[in-house]
N, C-alpha and C positions, 0 to 999 in steps of 0.2 A: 376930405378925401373922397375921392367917386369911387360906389361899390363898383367891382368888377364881376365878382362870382354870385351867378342869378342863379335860385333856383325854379325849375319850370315847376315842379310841387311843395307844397309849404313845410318848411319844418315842422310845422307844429302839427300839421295832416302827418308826416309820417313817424314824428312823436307818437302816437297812437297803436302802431304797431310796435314797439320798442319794449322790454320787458323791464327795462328800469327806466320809468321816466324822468329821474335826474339828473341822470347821465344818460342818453339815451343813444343807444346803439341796431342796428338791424342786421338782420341774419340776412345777407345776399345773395342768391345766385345768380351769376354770370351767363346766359344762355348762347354767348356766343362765344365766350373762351372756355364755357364748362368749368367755373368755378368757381367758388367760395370764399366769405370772407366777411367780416364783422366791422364797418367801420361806422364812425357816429353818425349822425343822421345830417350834419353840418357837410358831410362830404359826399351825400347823398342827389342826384337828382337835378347837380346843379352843371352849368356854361356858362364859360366864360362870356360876359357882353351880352345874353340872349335877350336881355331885354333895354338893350341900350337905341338909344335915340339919336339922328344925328339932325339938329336944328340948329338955327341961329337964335342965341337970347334962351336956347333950351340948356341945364343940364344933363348930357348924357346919360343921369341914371335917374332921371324924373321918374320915369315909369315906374322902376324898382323901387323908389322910396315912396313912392303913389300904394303900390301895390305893398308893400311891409304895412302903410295904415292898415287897408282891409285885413292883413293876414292878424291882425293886434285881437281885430274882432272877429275873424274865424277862430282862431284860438280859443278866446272864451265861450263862442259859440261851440265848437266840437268839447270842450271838457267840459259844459251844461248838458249835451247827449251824451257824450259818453259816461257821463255819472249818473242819468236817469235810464239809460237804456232806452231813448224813446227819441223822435223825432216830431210829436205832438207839436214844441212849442214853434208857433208859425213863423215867427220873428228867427229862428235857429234855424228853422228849414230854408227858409227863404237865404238865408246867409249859406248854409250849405249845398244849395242848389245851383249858386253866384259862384261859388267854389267849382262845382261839377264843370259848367258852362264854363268855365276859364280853363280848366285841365281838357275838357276836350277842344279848344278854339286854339289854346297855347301849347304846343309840344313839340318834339322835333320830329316825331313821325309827320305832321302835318308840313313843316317845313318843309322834309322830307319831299312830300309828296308833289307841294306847291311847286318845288323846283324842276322836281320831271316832267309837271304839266308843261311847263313853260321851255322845258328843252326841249321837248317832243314838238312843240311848237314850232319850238324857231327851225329844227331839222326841216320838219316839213315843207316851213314857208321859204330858208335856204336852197331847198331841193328844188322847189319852182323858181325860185327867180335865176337860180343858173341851169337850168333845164338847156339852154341855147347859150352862146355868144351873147346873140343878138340881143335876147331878154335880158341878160349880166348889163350888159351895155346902156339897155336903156333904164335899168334900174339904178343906175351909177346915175347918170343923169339926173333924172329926177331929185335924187337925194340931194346933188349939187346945188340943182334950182332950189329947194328947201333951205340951203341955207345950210348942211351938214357937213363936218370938216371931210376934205378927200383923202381917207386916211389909206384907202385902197389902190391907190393912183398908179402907186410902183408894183403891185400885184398883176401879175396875169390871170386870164380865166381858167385856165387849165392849172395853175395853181389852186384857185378857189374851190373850184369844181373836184381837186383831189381833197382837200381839207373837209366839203360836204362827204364824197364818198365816204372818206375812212372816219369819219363818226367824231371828228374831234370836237365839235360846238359844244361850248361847258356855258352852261348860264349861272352868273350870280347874282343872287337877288337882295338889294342891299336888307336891312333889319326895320328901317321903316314902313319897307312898302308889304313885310311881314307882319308887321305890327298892325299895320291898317285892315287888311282883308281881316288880322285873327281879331280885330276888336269889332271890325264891321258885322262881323258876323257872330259877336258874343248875347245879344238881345235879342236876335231869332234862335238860338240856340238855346240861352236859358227857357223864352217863352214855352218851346218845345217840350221842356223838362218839368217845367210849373204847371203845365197841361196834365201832365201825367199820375196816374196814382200810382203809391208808394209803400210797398210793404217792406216792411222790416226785418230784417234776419237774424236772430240771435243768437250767439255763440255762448258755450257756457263760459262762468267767469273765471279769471287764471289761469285756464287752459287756453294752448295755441290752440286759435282758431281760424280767422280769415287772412289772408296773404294780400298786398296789393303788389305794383308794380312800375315801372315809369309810366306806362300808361295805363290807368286803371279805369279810365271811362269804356266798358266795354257793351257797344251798342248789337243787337241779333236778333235775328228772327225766333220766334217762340217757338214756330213749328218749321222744317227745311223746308224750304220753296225752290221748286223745280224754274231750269231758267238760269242769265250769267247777271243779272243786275242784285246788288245787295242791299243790306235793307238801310233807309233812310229815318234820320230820326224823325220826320211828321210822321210816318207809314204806321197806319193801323198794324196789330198782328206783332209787333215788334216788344222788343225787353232791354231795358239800359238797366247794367247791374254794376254794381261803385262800392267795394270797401268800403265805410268810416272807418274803422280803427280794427284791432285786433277781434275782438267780443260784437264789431256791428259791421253788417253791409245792407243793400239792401236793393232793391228791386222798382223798379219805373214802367209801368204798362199802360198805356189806353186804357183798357178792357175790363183791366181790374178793380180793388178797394183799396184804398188807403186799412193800413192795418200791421199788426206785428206778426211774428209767434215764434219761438224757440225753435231752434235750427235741430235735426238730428244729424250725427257726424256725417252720414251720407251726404244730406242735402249741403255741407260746410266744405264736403271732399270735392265736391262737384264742379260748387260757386270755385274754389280755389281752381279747379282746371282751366276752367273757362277763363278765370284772371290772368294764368300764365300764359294759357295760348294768345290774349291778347298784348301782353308783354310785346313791347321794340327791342329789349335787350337784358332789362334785371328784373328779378322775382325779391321783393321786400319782404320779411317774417319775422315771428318774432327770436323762433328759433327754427333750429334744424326738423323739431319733430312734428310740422305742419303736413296735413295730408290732402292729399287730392286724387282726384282720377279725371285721367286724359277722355279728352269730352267725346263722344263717339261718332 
């Protein structure tokens, strides 16, 4: 049977947050319907098809049962941390940093975004080539010579040209050529992260402490920089901060030291704002009594 329901974050990553790990369930909030709700972590984070493939001689869920390997050994790697409190062992980190770099390369925010680059595109280049008659015409042309069916033939330009105006151009981008950019760019991404040093946050045990969210790679500047450009995961000066589980998140900077230290509820209220503000849409907990404050 070919999976259908992908998750873009691993069960067993948001196992971690769950207050019964053998049934495991999370406290959710909705930020776009404003609302609440507890369901297992199976029904969590997942789309239909997101990581489905479309090849010849391919199974369509190659990638997902590719990707279930690694998650076998993320698993044992995050309950090795999460049972030492530490991120010492190199072999663990290195496997949860392969994790990080895939949550931020794979999501639908990035989809998201992928897509608007390429509509904004094609509006643009739309808007030139029916600027004129003349130019429509001679672009029709060319395409012919190329060898492209004339699927335009029975259109006029003054139709065309009102279809550019009123903004209809919808681009779909199929899940391959998604796949391709978010894995091209998963080995400069990790690199970027393995570069970095890494302190560790720690929440006290049993108590709700750190919150994640569907998107929980949240990259920022350390200190506000004046200006409209944001910061970049090479950019010196910069802070990537990541949930592990309930009890651990922890911290990624150039500048700084690999190292730990026990979180005070402040500094736990904090990290948690800054996770929801970078939230696409759900806030993951373990319960309702998790705290934060909106980042200033």
């Amino acid at each position: 049977m070919t999976a259908r329901k992908h998750h873009f974050l691993s069960r067993c990553y948001l196992k971690g947050f769950a207050q019964f790990p053998k049934k495991p369930r999370l406290y959710v909030t909705d930020l776009k319907e404003r609302t609440t709700f507890s369901p297992p972590t199976e029904n969590i984070a997942a789309i239909r098809d997101f990581h489905m493939i479309e090849a010849e001689g391919v199974r369509p869920d190659f990638l997902e049962t590719e990707l279930s390997k690694f998650e076998s050994q993320l698993s044992e790697a995050l309950t090795r941390i999460i049972a030492a409190r530490s991120i010492n062992n190199e072999d663990d980190r290195i496997t949860l940093l392969n994790f990080v770099a895939l949550v931020a390369v794979k999501n639908p925010r990035w989809r998201q975004s992928m897509t608007r680059a390429y509509t904004q595109t094609a509006k643009i280049w739309m808007d030139m080539i029916t600027a004129t008659p003349q130019r429509w015409a001679a672009s029709l042309k060319r395409a012919r010579a190329q060898g492209y069916p004339d699927e335009l033939a029975d259109i006029s330009y003054e139709e065309v040209r009102k279809f550019v105006d009123e903004e209809q151009i919808e681009i779909a981008i199929s899940n391959n050529r998604h796949l391709r950019t978010e894995l091209s760019a998963f080995e400069t991404v990790l690199r970027l992260l393995y570069e970095r040093r890494w302190l560790l946050l720690k929440a006290p045990l049993k108590a709700t402490g750190f919150i994640t969210s569907d998107h929980p790679m949240c990259l920022m500047w350390q200190r506000p920089k004046p200006g409209l450009y944001g910061p970049g995961l090479g950019l010196k000066d910069t802070q990537v901060i990541f949930p592990i589980s309930n009890e651990l998140a922890m911290v990624g900077t150039f500048e700084g030291q690999n190292g730990e230290m026990d979180a005070p509820a402040t500094l736990i209220a904090a990290t948690n704002g800054i996770i929801a503000a970078f939230a696409e849409r759900q806030v993951y907990a373990r319960d309702r009594e998790f705290q934060y404050i909106v980042p200033g």
